[in-house]
N, CA, C and O atoms as a MOPAC input file, in Angstrom:
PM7 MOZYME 1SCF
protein

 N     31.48500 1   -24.94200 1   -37.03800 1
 C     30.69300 1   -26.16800 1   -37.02000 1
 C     29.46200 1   -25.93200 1   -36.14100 1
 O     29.65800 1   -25.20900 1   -35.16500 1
 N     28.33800 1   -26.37100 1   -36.30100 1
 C     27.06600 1   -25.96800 1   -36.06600 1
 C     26.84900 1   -26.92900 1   -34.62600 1
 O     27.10200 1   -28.12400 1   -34.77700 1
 N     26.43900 1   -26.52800 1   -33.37200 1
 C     26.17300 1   -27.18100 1   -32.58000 1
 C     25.30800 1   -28.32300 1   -32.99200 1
 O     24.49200 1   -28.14800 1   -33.89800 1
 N     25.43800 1   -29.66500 1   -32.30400 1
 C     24.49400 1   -30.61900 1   -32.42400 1
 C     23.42300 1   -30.57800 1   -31.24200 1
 O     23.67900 1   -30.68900 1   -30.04300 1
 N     22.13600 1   -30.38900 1   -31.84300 1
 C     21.42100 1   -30.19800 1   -31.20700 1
 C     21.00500 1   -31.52000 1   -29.90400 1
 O     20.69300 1   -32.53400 1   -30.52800 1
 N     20.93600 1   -31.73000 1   -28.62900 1
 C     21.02500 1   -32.44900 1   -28.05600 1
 C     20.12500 1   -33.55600 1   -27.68800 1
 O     20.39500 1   -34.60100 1   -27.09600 1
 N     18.35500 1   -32.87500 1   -28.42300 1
 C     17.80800 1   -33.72100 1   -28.74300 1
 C     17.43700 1   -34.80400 1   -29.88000 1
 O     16.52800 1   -35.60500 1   -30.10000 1
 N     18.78400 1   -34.33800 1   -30.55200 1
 C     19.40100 1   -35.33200 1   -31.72200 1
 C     20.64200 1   -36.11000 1   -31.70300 1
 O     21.15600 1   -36.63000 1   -32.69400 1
 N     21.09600 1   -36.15400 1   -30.47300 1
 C     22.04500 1   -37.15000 1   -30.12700 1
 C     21.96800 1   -38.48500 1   -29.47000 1
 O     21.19200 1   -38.43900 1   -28.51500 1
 N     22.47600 1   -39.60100 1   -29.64200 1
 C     22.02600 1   -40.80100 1   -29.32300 1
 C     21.99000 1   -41.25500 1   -27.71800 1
 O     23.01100 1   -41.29700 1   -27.03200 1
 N     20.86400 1   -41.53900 1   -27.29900 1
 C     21.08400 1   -41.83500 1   -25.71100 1
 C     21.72200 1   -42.33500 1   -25.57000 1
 O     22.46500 1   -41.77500 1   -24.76400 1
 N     22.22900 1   -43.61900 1   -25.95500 1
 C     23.24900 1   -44.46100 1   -26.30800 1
 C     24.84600 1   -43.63900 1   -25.65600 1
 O     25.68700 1   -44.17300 1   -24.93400 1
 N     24.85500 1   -42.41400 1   -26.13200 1
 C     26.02600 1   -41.87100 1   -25.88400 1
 C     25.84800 1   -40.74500 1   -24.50400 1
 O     26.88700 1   -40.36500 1   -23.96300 1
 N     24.39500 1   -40.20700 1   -23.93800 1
 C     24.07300 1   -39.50100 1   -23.40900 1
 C     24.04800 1   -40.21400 1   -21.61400 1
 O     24.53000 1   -40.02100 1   -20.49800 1
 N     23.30000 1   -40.94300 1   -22.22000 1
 C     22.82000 1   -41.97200 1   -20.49200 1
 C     24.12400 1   -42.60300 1   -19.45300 1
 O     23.92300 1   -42.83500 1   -18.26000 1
 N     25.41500 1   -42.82100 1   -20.10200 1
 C     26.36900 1   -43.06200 1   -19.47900 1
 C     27.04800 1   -41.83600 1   -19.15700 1
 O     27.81600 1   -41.99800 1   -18.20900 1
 N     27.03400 1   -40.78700 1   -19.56700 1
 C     27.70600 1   -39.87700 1   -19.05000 1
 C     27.07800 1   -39.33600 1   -17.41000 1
 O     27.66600 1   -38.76800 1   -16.49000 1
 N     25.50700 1   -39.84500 1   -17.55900 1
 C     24.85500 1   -39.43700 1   -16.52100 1
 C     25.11800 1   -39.93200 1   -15.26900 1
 O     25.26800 1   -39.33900 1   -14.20100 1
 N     25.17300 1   -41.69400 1   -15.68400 1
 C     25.71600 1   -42.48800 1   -15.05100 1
 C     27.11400 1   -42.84600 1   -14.38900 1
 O     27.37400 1   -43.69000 1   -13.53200 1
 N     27.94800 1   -41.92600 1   -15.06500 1
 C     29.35400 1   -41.74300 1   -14.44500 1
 C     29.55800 1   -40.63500 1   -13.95000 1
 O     30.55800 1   -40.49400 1   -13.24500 1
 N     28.70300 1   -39.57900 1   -14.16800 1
 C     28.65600 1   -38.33500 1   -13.07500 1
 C     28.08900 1   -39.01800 1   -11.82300 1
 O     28.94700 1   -39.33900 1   -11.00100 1
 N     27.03000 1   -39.25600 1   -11.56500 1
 C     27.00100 1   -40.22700 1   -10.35800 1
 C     27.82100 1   -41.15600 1    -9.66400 1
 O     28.27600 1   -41.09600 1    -8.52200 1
 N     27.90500 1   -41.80400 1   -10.32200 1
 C     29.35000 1   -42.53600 1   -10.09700 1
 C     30.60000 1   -42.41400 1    -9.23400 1
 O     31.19200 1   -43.10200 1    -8.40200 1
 N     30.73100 1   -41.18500 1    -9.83200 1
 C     32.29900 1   -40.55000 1    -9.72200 1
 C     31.99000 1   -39.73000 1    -8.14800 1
 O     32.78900 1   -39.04300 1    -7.51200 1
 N     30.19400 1   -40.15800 1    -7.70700 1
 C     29.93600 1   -39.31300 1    -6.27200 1
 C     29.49600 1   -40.58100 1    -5.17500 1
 O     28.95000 1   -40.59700 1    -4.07200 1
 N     29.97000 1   -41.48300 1    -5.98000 1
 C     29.81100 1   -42.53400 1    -5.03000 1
 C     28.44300 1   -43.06400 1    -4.77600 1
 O     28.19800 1   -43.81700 1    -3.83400 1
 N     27.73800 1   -42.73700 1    -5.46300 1
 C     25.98000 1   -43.34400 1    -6.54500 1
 C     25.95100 1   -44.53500 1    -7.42800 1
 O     26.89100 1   -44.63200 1    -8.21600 1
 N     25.40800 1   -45.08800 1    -7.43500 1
 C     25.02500 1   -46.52600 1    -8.44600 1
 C     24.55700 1   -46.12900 1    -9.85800 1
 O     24.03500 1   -45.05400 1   -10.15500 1
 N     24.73600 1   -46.81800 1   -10.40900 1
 C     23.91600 1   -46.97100 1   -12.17800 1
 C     22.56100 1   -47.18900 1   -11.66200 1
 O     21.58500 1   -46.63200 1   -12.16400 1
 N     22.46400 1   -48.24200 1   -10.35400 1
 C     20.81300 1   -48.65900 1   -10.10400 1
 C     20.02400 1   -47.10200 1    -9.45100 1
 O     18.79400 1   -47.07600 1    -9.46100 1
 N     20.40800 1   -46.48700 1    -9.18200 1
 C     20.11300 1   -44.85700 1    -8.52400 1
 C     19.98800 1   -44.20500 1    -9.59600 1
 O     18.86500 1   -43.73700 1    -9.78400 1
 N     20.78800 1   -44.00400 1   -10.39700 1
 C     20.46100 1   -43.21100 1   -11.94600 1
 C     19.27900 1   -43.78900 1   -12.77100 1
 O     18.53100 1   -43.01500 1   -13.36900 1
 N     19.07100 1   -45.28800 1   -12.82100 1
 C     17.93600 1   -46.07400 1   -13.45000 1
 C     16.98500 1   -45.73500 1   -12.49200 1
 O     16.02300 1   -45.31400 1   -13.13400 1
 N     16.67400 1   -45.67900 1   -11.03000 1
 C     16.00600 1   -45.04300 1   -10.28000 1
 C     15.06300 1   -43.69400 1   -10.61100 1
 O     13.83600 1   -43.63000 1   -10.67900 1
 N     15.70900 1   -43.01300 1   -10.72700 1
 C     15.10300 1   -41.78300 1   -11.11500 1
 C     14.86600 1   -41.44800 1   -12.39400 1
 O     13.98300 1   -40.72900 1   -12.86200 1
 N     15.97900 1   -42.20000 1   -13.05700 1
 C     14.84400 1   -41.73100 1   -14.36800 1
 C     13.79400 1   -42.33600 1   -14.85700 1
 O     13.05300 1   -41.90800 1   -15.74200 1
 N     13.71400 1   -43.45400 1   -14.21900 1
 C     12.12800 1   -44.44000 1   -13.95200 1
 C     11.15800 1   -43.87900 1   -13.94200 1
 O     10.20200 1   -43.74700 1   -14.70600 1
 N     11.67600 1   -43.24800 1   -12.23900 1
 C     10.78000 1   -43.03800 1   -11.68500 1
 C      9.90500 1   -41.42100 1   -12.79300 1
 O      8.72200 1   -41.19300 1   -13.04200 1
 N     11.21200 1   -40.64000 1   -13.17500 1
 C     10.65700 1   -39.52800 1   -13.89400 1
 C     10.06400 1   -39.74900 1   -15.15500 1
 O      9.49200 1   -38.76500 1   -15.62500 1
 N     10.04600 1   -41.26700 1   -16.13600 1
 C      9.58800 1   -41.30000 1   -17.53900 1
 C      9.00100 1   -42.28300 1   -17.13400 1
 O      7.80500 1   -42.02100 1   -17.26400 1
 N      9.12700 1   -43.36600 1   -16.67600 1
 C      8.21200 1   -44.51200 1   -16.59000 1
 C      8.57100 1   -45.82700 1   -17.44700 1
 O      7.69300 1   -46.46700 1   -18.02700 1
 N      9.82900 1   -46.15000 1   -17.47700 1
 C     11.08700 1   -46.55400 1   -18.12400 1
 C     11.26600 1   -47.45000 1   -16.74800 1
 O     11.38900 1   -46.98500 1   -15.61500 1
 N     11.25300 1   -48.85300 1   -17.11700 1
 C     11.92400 1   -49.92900 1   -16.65800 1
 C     13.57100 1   -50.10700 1   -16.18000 1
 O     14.37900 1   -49.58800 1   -16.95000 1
 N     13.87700 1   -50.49100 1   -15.51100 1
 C     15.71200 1   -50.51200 1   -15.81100 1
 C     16.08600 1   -51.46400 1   -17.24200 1
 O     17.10200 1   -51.30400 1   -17.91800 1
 N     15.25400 1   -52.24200 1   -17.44800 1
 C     15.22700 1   -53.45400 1   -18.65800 1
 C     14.89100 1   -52.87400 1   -19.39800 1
 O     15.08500 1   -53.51200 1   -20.43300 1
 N     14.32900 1   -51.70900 1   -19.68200 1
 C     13.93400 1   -50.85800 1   -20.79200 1
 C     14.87900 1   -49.55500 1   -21.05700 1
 O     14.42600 1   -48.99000 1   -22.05200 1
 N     15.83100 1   -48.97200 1   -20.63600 1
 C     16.70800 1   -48.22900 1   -20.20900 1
 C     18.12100 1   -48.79800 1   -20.63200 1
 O     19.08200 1   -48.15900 1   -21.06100 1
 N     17.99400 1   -50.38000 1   -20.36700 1
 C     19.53700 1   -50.91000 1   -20.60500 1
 C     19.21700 1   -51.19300 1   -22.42400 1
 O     20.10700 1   -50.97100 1   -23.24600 1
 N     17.75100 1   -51.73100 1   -22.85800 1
 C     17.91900 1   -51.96500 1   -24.00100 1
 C     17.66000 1   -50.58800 1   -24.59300 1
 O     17.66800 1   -50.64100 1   -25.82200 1
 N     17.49000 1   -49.67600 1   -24.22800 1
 C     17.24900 1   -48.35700 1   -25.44000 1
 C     18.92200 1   -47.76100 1   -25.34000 1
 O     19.27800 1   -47.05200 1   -26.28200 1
 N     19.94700 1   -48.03800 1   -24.21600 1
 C     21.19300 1   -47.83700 1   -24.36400 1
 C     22.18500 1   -48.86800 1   -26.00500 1
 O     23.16400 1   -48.54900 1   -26.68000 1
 N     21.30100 1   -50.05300 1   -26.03100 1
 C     21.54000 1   -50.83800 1   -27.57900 1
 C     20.95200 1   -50.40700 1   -28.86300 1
 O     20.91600 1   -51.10800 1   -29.87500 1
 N     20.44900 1   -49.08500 1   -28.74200 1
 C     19.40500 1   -49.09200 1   -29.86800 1
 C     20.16700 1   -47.53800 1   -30.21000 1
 O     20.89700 1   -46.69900 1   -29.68200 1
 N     19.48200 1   -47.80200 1   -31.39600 1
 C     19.75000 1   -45.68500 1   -32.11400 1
 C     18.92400 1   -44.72800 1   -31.45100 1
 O     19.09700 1   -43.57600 1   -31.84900 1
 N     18.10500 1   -44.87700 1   -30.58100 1
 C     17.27300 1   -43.89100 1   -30.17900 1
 C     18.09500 1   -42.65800 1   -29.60800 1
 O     19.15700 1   -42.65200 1   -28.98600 1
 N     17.33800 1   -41.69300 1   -29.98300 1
 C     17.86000 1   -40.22200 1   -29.80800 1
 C     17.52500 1   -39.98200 1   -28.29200 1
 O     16.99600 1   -40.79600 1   -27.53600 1
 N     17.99200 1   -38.52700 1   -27.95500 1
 C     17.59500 1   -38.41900 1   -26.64000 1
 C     16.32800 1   -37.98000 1   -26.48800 1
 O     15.54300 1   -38.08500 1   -25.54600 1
 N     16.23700 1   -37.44600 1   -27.60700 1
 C     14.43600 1   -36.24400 1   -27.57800 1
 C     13.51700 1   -37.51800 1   -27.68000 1
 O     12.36200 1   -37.49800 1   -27.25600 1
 N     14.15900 1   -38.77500 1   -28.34000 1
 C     13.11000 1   -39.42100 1   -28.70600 1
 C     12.83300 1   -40.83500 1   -27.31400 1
 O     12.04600 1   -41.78100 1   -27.28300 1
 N     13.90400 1   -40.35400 1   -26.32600 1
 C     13.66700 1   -41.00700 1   -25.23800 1
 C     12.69100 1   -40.44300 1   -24.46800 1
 O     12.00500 1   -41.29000 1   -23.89600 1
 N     12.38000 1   -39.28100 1   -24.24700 1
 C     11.88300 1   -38.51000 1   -23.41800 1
 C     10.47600 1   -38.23400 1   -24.25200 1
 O      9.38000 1   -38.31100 1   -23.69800 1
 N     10.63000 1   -37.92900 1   -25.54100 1
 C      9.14600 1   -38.00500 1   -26.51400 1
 C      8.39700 1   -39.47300 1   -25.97200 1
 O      7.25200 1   -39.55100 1   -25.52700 1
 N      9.35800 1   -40.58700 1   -26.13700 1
 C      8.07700 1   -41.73400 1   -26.12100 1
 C      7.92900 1   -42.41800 1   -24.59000 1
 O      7.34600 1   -43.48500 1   -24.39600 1
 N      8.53900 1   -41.64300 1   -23.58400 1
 C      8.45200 1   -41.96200 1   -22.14200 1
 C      7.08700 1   -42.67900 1   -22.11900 1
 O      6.14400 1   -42.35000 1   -22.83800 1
 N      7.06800 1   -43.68500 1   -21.23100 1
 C      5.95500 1   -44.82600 1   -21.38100 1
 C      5.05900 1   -43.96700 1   -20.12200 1
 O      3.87200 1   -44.13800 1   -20.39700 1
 N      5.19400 1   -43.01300 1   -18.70200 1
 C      5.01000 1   -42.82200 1   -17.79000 1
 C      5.28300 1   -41.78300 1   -17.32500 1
 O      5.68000 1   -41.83100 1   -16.16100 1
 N      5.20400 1   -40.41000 1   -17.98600 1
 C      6.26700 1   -39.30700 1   -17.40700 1
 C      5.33000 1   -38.97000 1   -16.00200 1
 O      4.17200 1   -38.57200 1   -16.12600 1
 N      5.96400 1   -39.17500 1   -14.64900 1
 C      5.51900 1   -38.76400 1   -13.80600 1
 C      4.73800 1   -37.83400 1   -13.31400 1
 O      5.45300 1   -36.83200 1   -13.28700 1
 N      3.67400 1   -37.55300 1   -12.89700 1
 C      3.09600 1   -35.91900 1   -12.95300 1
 C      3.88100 1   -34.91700 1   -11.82100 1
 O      3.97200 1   -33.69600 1   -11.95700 1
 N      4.44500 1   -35.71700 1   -10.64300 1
 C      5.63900 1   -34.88100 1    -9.67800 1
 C      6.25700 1   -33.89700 1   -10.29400 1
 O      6.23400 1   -32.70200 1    -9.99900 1
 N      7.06300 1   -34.65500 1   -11.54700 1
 C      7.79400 1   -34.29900 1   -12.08900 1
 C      7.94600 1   -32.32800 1   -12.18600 1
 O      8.97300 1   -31.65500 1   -12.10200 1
 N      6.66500 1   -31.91700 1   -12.36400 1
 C      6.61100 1   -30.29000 1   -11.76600 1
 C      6.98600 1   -30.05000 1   -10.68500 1
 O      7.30900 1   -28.88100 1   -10.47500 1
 N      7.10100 1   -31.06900 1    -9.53200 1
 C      8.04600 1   -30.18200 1    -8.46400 1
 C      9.27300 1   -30.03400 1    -8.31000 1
 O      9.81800 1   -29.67000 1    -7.26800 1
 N      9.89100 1   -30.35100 1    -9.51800 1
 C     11.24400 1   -30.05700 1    -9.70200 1
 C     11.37200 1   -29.20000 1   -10.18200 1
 O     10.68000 1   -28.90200 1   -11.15600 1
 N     12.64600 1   -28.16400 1    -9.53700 1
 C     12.79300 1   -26.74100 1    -9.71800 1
 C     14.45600 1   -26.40000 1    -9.27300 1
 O     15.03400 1   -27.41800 1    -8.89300 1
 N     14.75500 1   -25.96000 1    -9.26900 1
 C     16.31700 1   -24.95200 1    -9.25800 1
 C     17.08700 1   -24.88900 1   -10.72900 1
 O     16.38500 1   -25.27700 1   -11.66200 1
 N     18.19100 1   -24.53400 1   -11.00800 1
 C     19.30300 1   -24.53000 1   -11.76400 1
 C     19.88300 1   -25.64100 1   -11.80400 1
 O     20.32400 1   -26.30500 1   -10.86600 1
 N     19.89000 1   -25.96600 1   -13.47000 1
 C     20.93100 1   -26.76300 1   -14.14700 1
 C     21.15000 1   -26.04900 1   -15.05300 1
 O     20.39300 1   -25.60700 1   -15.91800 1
 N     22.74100 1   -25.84200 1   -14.79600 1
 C     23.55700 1   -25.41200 1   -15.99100 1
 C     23.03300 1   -23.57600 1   -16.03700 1
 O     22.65300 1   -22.92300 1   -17.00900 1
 N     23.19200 1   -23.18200 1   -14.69800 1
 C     23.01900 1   -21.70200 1   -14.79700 1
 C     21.03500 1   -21.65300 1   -15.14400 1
 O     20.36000 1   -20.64000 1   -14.95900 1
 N     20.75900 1   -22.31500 1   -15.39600 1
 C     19.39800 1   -22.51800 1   -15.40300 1
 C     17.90400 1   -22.89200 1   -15.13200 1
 O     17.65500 1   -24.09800 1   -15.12300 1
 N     16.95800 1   -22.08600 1   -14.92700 1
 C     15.60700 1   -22.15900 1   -14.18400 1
 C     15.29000 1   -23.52500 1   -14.28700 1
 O     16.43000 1   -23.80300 1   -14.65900 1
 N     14.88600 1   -24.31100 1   -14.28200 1
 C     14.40600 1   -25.68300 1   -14.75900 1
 C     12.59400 1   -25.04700 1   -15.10700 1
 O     12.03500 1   -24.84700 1   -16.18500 1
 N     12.12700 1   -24.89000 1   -13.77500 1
 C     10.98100 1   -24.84600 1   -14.26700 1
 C     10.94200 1   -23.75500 1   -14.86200 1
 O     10.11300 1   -23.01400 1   -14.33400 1
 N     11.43100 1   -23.32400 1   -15.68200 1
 C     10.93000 1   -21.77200 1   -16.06000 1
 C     11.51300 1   -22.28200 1   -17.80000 1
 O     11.07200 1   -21.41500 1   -18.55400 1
 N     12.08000 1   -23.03500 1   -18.38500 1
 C     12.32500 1   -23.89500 1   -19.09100 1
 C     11.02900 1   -23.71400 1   -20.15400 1
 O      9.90500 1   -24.01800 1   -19.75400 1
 N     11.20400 1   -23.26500 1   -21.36800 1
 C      9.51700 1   -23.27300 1   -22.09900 1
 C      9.28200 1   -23.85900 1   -22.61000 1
 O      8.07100 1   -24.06700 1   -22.69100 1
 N     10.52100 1   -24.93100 1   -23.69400 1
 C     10.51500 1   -26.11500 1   -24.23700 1
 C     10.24600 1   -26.82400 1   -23.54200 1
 O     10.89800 1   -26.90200 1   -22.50100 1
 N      9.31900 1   -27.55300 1   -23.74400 1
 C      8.52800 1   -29.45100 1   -22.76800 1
 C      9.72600 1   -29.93200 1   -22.96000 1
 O     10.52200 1   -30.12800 1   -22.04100 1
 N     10.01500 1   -30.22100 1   -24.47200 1
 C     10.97300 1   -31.54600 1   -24.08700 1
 C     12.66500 1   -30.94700 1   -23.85400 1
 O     13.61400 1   -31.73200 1   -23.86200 1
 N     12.78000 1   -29.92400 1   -23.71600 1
 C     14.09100 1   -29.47500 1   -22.93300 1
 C     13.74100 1   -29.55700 1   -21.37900 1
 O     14.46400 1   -29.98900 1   -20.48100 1
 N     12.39600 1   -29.01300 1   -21.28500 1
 C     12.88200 1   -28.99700 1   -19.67700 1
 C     12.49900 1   -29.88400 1   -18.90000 1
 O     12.39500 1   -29.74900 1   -17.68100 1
 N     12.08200 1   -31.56200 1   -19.97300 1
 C     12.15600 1   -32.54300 1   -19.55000 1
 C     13.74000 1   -33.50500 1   -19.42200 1
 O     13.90100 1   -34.54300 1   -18.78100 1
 N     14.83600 1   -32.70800 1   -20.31000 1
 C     15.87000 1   -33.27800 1   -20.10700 1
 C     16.35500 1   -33.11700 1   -19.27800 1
 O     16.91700 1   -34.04700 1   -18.69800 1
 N     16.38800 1   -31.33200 1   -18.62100 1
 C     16.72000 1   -30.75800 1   -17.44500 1
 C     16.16100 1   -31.68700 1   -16.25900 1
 O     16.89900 1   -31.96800 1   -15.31400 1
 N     15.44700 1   -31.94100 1   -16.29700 1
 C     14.33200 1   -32.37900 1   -15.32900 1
 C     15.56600 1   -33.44000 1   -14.91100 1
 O     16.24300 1   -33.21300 1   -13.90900 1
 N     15.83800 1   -34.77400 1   -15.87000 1
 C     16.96900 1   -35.74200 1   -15.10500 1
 C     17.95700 1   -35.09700 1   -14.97900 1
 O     18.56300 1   -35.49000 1   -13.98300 1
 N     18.64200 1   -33.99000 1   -15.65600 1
 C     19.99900 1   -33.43300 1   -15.57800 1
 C     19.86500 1   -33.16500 1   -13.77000 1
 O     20.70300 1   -33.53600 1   -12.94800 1
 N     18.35300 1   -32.29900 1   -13.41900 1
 C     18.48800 1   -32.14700 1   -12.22300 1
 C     18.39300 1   -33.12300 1   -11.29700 1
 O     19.12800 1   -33.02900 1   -10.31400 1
 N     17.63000 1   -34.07300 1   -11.38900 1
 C     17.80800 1   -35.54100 1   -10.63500 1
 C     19.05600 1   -36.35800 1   -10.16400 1
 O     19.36500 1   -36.90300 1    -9.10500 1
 N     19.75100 1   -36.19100 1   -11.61200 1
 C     21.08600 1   -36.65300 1   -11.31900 1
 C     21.91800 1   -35.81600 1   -10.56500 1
 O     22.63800 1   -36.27700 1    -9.67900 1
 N     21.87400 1   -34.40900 1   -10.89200 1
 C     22.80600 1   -33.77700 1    -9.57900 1
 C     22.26900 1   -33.56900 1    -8.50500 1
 O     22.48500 1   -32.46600 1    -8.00200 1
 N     21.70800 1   -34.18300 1    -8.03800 1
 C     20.91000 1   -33.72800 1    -6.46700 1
 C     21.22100 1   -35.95500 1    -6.29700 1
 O     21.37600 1   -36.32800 1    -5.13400 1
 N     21.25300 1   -36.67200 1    -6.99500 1
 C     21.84100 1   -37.49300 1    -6.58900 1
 C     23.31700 1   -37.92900 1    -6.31800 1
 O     23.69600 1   -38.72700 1    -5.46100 1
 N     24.18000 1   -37.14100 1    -7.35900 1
 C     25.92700 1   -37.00400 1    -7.17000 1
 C     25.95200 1   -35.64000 1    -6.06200 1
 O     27.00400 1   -35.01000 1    -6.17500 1
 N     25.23500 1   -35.21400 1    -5.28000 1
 C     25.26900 1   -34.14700 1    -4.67000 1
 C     25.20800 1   -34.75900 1    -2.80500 1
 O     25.66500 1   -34.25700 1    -1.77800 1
 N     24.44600 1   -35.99700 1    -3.05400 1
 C     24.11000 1   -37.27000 1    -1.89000 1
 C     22.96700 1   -36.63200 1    -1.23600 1
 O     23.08900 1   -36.62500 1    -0.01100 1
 N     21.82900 1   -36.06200 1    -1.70400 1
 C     20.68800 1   -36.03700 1    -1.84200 1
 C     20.18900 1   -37.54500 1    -1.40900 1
 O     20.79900 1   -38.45000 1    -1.97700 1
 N     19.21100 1   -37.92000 1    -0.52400 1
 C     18.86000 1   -39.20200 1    -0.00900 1
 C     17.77200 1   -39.16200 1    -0.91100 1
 O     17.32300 1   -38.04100 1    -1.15100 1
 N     17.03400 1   -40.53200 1    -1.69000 1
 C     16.19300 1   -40.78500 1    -2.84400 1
 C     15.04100 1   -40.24300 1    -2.33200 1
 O     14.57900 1   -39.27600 1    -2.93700 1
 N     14.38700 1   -40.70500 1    -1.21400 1
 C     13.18100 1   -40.33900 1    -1.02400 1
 C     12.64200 1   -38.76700 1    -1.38700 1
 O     11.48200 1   -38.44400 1    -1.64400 1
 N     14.21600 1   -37.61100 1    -1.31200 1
 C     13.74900 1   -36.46200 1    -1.01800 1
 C     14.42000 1   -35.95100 1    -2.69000 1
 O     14.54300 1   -34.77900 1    -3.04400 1
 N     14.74600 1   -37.04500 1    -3.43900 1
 C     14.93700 1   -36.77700 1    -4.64000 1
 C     13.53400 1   -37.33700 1    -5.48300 1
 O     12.98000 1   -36.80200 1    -6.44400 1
 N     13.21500 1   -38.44900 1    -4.85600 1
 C     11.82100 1   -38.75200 1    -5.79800 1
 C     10.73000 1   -38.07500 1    -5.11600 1
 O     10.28200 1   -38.61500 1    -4.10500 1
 N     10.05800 1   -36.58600 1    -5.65500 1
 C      9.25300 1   -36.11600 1    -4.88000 1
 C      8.05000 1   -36.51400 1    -4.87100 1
 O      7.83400 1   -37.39600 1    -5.70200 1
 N      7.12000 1   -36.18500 1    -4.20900 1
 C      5.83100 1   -37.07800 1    -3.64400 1
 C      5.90800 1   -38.44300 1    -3.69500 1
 O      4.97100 1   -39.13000 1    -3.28500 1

């Protein structure tokens, strides 16, 4: 069976998993809506309704209202992997929250997770 590619899967099913990895570190849903705000430019009211909708994940991160320009100073490994070294935009814009979120289930304090 052919991997499903991940920027064809429904945020819908993606964004809570993010949210319960945090979670499970003693982090808020409002800390996960935090940063990925702050990284796409996504409302929490805009975030809870694209969790009701079919939108894909590529197509969360494609129509980001705000993608932060910081957002380049995010750098280390997710998942055995460079972030910035990442050549796909919109992969290593997913990385980008994958890494947000673990540097927040990690108890990373926000200020030094939302850079500049």
């Amino acid at each position: 069976m052919p991997r499903m590619d991940v920027t064809q899967m429904p945020f819908a099913k993606l964004y809570p998993l993010l949210v319960t990895k945090a979670e499970k570190k003693g982090r808020t849903r409002q800390e996960v809506d935090q940063v990925t705000g702050w990284l796409t430019g996504y409302t929490p009211e805009q975030i809870a309704g694209l969790e009701q909708s079919e939108t894909s994940y590529g197509d969360f991160f494609r129509n980001a209202p705000a993608p932060n320009p910081n957002r380049a100073l995010i750098t280390g490994k997710v998942c055995g992997v460079q972030v910035e070294t990442i050549e796909d935009p919109l992969m290593r814009e997913i990385r980008y929250l994958d890494k947000l979120v673990d540097e927040l289930a990690k108890g990373r304090p926000m200020e030094k997770i939302l850079r500049g």
